[in-house]
C-alpha angles and dihedrals in degrees: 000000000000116000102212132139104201097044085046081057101047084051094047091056094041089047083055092037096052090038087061095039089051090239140152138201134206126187139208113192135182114163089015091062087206101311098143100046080050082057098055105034083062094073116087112248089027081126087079099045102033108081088185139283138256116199099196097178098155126046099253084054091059087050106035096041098037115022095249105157112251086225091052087064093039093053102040095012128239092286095057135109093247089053094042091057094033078059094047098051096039089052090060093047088053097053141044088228114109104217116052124193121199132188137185134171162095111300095167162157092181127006093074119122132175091281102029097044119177116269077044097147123173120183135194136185137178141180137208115261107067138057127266115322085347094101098036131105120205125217124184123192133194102193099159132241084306099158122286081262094053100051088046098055090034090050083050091055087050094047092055094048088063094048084054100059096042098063089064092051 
C-alpha cells in the first residue's frame, strides 16, 4: 500500500467525483501489482465506485483474465502502447464497471533493455460506450531509473490522473 498523503487525497476526492457521477473503475495492473485499486479500496464508500481488479502481472495473466491476445504481446511486447490499450479494453469487457485503467512497465531494477528502459511506463484507459480500441487513451511515461518504489508510486499519480479526466469525459 502507498503511504502517501497527497495520493490518499486524489483517491479520496475520485472516489466522491465518480460516486456522484454514478460511475465505476476497473483496473488492470501489471508493475503496479494492484497498487492503485489498493488506493482506492482504502477510501471508505469505495464499495460503490471499485467494480473490481485484475493484477496481470505475467503474460498469461494479461491473455487468460482479460482477453489480451497472446500475439499482440509477442509482436510489441507486453510494455508497449497496443498491450496497454488491449489491457485496458480487455479489462471493460471483462467487467460491468464503466471506466478501465490499465498499466504496464519496468519497474525495475532489472528487465529493462535499449528500447524498454526502466521507468518505461505505458497506460490505457477505456470507457463503455464505443467498440474495441475505439474508446481507449493512451499515456506513455519516461520517468528514469527512479527506484523500483518511485516508478511505482509515480505510475499510480499518473493512473489517477487518468481516472480524473475520464470521468469528464
Amino acid at each position: 500500500m502507498i503511504d502517501d498523503p497527497d495520493l490518499l487525497a486524489r483517491a479520496e476526492a475520485l472516489v466522491a467525483a465518480y460516486a456522484a457521477a454514478g460511475l465505476t473503475v476497473v483496473t488492470a495492473e501489471s508493475c503496479t501489482g494492484g497498487l492503485v485499486a489498493g488506493l482506492l479500496t482504502a477510501v471508505p464508500g469505495s464499495s460503490a465506485v471499485v467494480e473490481r481488479g485484475f493484477v496481470t502481472y505475467s503474460n498469461a495473466a494479461k491473455a487468460e483474465a482479460i482477453g489480451v491476445d497472446p500475439a499482440l504481446i509477442a509482436a510489441h511486447g507486453a510494455v508497449s502502447e497496443p498491450v496497454a490499450r488491449a489491457m485496458a479494453s480487455g479489462a471493460l469487457a471483462a467487467s460491468r464497471a464503466d471506466v478501465a485503467v490499465a498499466i504496464t512497465g519496468v519497474a525495475g531494477p532489472g528487465g529493462g533493455s535499449a528500447d524498454k528502459p526502466v521507468g518505461l511506463v505505458h497506460f490505457g484507459l477505456a470507457r463503455r460506450g464505443g467498440g474495441p480500441h475505439a474508446d481507449t487513451r493512451h499515456l506513455e511515461r519516461r520517468y528514469g531509473d527512479l527506484g523500483r518504489g518511485a516508478i511505482r508510486r509515480a505510475a499510480v499519480a499518473d493512473a489517477l490522473g487518468l481516472l480524473e479526466d475520464a470521468r469528464t469525459g
